[in-house]
C-alpha positions as CSV (number, residue, x, y, z in Angstrom):
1,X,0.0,0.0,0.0
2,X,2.9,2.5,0.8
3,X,3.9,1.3,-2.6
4,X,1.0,2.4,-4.6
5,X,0.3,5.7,-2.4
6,X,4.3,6.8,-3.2
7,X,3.6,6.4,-6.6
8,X,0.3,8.1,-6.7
9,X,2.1,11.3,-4.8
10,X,5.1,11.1,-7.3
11,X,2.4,11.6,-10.2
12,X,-0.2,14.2,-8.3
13,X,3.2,16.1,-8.1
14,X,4.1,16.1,-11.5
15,X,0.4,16.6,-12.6
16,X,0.5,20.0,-10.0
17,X,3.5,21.2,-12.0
18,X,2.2,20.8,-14.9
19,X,-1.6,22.4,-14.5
20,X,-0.5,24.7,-12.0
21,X,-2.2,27.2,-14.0
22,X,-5.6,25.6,-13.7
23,X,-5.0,24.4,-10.5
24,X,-4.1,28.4,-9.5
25,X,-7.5,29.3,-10.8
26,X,-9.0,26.9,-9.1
27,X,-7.8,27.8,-5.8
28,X,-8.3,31.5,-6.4
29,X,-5.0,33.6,-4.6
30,X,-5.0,34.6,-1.0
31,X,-3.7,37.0,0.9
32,X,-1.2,34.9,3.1
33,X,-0.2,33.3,-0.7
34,X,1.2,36.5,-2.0
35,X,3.9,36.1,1.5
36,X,5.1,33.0,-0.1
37,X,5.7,34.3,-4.0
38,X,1.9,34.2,-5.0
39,X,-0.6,31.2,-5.7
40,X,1.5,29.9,-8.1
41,X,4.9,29.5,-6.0
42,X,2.4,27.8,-3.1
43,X,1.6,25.1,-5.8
44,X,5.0,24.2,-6.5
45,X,5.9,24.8,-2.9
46,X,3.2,22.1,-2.2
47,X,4.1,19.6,-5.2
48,X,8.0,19.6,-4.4
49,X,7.0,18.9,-0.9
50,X,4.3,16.1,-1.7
51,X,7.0,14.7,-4.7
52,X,9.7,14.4,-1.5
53,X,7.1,13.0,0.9
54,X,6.4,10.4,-1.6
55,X,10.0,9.5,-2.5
56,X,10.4,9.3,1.9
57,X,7.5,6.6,1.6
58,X,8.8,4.5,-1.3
59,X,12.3,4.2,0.4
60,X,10.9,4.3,3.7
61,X,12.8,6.7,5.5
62,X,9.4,8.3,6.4
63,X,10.5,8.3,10.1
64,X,13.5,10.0,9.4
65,X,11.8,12.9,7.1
66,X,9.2,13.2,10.0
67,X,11.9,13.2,12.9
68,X,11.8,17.0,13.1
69,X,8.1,16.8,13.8
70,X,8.3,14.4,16.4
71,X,10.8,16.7,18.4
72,X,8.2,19.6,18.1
73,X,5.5,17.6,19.3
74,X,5.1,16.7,23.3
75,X,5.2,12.9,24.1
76,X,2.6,11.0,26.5
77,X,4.1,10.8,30.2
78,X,4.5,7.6,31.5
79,X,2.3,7.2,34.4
80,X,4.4,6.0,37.3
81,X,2.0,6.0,40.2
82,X,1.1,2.9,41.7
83,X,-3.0,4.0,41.9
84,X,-5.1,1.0,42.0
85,X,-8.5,2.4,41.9
């Protein structure tokens, strides 16, 4: 399955380059898009990051890609108490 959904990203990426245009007019821009280089810089923005994602999940070094997140987000405590209620 990580298979097939790798491949699928690899080709919605390619697919976003290439119709970014009508993928732009889609959308419509936004406000916060024109920070970032306008609508159409946020849909290649989004299509190299999808394309790079998908290669992470075809090699699988998805954990490695993802490790920055996982030192962002808080971890569950361990509960230590000996509460037997």
């Amino acid at each position: 399955m990580t298979t097939f959904l790798g491949l699928v990203g690899i080709v919605c990426s390619i697919l976003l380059i290439k119709y970014r245009e009508r993928t732009a007019e889609m959308l419509g821009a936004g406000e916060w898009m024109e920070y970032l280089g306008g609508v159409y810089n946020v849909i290649v923005i989004a299509a190299v990051f999808l394309f790079f994602f998908s290669i992470a999940a075809l090699t699988g070094t998805l954990d490695f890609f993802l490790a920055p997140v996982r030192w962002l987000l808080p971890t569950r405590a361990v509960d230590t108490s000996l509460n037997m209620l």
